[in-house]
Kinemage of the C-alpha trace (Angstrom):
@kinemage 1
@onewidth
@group {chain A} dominant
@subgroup {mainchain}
@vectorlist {calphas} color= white
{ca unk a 1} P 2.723 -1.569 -12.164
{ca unk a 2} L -0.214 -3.143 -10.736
{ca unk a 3} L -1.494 -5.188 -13.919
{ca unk a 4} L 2.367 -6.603 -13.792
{ca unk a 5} L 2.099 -7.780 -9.837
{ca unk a 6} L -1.306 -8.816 -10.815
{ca unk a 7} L -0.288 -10.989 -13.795
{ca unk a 8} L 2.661 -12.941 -11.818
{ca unk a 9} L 0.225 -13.367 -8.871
{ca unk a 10} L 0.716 -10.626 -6.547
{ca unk a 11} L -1.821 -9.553 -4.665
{ca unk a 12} L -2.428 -5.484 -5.031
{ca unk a 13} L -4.060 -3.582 -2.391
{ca unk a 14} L -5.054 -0.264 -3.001
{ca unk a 15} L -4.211 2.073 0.135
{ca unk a 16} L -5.428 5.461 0.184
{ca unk a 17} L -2.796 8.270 0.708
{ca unk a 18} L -4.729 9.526 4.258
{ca unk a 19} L -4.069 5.813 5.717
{ca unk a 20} L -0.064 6.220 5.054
{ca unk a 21} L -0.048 10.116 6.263
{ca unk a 22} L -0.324 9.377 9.802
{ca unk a 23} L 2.500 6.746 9.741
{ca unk a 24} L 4.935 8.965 7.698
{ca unk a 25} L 4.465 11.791 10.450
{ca unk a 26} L 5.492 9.145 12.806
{ca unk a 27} L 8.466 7.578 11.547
{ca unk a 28} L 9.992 9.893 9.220
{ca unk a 29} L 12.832 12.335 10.852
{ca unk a 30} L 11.459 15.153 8.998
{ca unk a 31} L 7.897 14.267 8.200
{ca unk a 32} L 8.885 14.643 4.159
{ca unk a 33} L 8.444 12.247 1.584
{ca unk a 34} L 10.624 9.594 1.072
{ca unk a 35} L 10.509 5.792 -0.765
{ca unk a 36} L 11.333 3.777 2.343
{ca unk a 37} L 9.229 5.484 4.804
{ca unk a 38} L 6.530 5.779 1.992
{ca unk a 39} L 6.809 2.058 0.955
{ca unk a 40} L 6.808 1.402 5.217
{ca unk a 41} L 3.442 3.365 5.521
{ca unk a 42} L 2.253 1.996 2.585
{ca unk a 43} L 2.849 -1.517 4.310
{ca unk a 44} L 1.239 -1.133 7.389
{ca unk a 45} L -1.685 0.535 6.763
{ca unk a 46} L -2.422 -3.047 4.173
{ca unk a 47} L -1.907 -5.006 7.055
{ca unk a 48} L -3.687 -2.790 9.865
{ca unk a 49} L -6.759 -2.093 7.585
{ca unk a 50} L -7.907 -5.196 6.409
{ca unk a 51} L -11.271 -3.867 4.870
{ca unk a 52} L -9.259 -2.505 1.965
{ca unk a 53} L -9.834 -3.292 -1.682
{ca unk a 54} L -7.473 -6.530 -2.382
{ca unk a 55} L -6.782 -8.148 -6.070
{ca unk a 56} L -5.499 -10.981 -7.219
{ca unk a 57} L -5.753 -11.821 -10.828
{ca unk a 58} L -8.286 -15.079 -10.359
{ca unk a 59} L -10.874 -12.466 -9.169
{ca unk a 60} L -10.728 -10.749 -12.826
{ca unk a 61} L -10.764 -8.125 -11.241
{ca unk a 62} L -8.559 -5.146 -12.329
């Protein structure tokens, strides 16, 4: 999945599960795993962590 956002110019950032756990806790009703809460978490911790690992494909890096 990466290598595809990668190759039509996406930027991937790779986010560590323990930066999303805190958030799920938060804002799911149940504190279990689900895509819109995950993909939420997921979000937010890109934007709030800004020292994370970021790729673009110009950066051959992959």
């Amino acid at each position: 999945m990466a290598d595809g956002l990668l190759l039509t110019g996406h930027e991937v950032v790779w986010v560590p599960t323990r930066l999303m756990a805190a958030h799920r806790k938060l804002h799911a009703a149940t504190g279990s795993k689900c895509d819109p809460v995950d993909a939420a978490a997921v979000a937010h911790a890109a934007i709030a962590t800004p020292e994370l690992d970021r790729h673009r494909i110009d950066d051959r890096v992959r």
